[in-house]
C-alpha angles and dihedrals in degrees: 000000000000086000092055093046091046088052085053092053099092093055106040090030087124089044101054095040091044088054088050098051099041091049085048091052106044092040090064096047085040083079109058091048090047092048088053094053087237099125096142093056084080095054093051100044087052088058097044079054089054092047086059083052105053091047088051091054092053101041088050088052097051096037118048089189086072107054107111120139100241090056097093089052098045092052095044086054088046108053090038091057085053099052089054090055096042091055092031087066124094102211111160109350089196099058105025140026140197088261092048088050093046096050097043079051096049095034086048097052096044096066098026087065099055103040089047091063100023093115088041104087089191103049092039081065099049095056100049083048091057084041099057089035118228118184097205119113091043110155145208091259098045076057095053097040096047091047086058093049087048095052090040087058097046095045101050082046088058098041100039100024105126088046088055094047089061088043092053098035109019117016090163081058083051102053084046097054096051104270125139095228087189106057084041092052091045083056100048083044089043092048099045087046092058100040095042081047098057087035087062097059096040093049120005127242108283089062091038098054088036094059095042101064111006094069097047085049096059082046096049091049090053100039117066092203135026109257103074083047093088085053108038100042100046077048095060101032086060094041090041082044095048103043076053098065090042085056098042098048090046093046098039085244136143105270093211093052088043092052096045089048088058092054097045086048089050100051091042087055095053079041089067100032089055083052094048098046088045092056105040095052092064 
């Protein structure tokens, strides 16, 4: 099996190292939203992406003027941006809430997407492709962008880290110890926006919201405090990723389906032992 997936490296080198890096990335981001209890931002913000893909399909479609090959991408960073701002306000607490917003933003983009290309066979297809995630056709640019991503994210953990743990834990702590939560809060929003958003297009949306809070699940079900989380879940995401490739490459499956069913199958057994430990301790 490893020989197998080794022999396939030349060809798939871009693949496996795009599905790494994404998983890396996102792991580490997949914290914050899953220590502020805000998984189906993710989830929202993927769709909103889908939506900028979609109208970058058809405008390019309809205007030769804008085919250029970095329009999808900038689209899927900029509506997901803007679905992290638009559920990040907050706007009239009595009539509305954050989960209202979230769920108007993910309900709206879903269908938005499909009806937008439903008489483009080919976009249609695109976007189912990018529903349903496949990892294929990952370049030597997607490698190199997403390693910088992934440096960019390490780095501002290390420098700020504990300003994003009272982001993440205490913002009242925050504001009282000087912090503009705000400001804080507009650059964790502005940063998951642009790395869901080029997740989006380099993956599709099942792998990217996969990666973004499955991962920090597993993590937040084996650490008893928040800390360890930025170690043990990007450590689980890569190895989780990687064991996925070998799989999928040995099986003739999807590697981002694969990936994402590893670490389904991995949250729903700590799952069990938590239960069972639970249980048998009484």
């Amino acid at each position: 099996m490893i020989g197998q997936f080794l022999a396939s490296w030349p060809l798939f080198a871009q693949v496996y190292l795009t599905a790494w890096l994404i998983a890396l990335v996102l792991s580490l981001v997949g914290v914050l939203v899953v220590a502020r209890d805000q998984i189906f931002l993710g989830a929202a913000m993927s769709q909103s992406a889908t939506l900028g893909i979609a109208l970058a399909l058809i405008g390019s479609s309809a205007l030769p003027w804008l085919r250029f090959d970095s329009l999808p991408a900038i689209l899927a960073v900029g509506f997901s941006v803007l679905a992290a701002v638009l559920t990040a306000w907050q706007g009239d607490q009595r009539h509305d809430s954050h989960e209202a917003r979230t769920g108007w933003v993910f309900l709206a983009s879903s269908s938005g997407a499909i009806l937008i290309v439903a008489h483009s066979p080919h976009g249609l297809a695109e976007i189912q492709r990018l529903l349903s995630s496949s990892l294929i056709g990952a370049t030597t640019t997607d490698v190199w962008m997403f390693g910088v991503c992934a440096l960019g994210t390490i780095v501002a953990l290390t420098v700020w880290h504990p300003q994003v743990l009272l982001l993440a834990l205490d913002p009242a702590m925050g504001l009282a110890a000087g912090m503009r939560m705000p400001r804080w809060h507009t650059a964790l929003m502005l940063w998951l926006g642009l790395v869901v958003g080029l997740s989006i297009r380099a993956s599709g949306m099942l792998y990217t919201f996969g990666c973004l809070v499955l991962p920090a699940l597993i993590a937040k079900n084996l650490c008893r405090e928040v800390r360890p989380l930025f170690i043990v879940a990007p450590c689980i995401a890569v190895s989780l990723a990687g064991i996925g490739c070998v799989l999928a490459d040995a099986t003739d499956s999807p590697p981002a389906q694969m990936t994402v069913a590893l670490f389904s199958l991995a949250l729903a057994l700590v799952w069990l032992i938590r239960w069972w430990r639970v249980h048998t301790s009484r």
